[in-house]
C-alpha positions in Angstrom: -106.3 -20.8 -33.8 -107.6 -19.2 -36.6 -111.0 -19.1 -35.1 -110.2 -16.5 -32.0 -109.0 -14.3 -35.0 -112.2 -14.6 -36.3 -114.3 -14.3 -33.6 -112.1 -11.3 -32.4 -113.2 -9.6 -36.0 -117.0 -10.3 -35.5 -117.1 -9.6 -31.4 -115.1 -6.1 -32.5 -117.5 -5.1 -35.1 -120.1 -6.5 -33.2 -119.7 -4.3 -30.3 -118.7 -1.2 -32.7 -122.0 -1.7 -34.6 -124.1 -1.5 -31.6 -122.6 1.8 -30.4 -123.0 3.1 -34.0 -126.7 2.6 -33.7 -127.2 3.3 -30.0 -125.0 6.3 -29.1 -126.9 8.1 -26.7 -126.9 8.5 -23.6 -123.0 7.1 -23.7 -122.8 6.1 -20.1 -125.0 3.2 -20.6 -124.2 2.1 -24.3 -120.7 2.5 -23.4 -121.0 0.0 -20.7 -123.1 -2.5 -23.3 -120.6 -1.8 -25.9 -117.7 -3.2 -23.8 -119.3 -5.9 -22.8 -120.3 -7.1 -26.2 -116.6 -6.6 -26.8 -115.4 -8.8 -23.7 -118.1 -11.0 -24.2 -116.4 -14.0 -26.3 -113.3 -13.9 -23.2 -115.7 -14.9 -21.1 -117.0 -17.6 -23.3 -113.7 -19.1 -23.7 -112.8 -19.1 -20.3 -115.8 -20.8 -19.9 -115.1 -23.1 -21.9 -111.7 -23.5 -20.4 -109.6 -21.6 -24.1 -108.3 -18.9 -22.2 -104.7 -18.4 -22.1 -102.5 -15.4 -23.3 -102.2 -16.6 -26.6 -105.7 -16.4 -27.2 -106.4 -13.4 -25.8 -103.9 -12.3 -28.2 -105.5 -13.3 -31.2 -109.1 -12.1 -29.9 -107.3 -8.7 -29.7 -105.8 -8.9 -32.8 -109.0 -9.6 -34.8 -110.9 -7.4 -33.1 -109.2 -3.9 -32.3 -108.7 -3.0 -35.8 -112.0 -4.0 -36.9 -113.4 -2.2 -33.7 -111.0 0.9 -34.3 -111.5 1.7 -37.7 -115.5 1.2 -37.1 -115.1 4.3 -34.8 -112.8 5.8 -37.2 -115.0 6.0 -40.5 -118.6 4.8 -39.3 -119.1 6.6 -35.6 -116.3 9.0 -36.2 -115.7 10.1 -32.4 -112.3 8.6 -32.0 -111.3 11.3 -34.5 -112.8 14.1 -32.9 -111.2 12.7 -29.3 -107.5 12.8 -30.5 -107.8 16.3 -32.5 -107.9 14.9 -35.8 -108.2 18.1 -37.7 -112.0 19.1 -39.2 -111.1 18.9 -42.8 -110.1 15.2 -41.9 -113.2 14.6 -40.3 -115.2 16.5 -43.2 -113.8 13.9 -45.5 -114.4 11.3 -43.3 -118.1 12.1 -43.1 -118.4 12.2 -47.4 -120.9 9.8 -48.8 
């Protein structure tokens, strides 16, 4: 079982990597960026793994990987929820 948790952390960074270096135009990354995300579910219903409980671990490997990738690296989730700008000045610091 450990290895959905493990590919959960590599398809989340994965996908949060590629939006980091392909932003714009968001429409169509966005659309590339999740499916890189979904792309190891559909593997593993291929390959006849998919149930709830591995869905679950995917998940859990990969949204905080994939969340805190937007948070520090891209740092748009921040500016989506209102984080305030001296947050997000920090944020950006070397």
């Amino acid at each position: 079982m450990l290895i959905f948790l493990i590919a959960g952390a590599v398809g989340g960074a994965t996908s949060a990597f590629y939006l980091a270096y392909n932003y714009h135009p968001l429409l169509v990354n966005g659309a590339i960026h999740g499916g890189i995300f979904v792309s190891p579910l559909v593997a593993m219903y291929f390959v006849k793994k998919l149930n709830v409980r591995t869905i679950g671990l995917y998940l859990a490997g990969a949204l905080p990987v994939h969340l805190a990738i937007h948070f520090t690296i891209i740092g748009d989730l921040g500016q989506l929820i209102g984080v305030s700008h001296i947050l997000l000045n920090f944020l950006s610091l070397p």
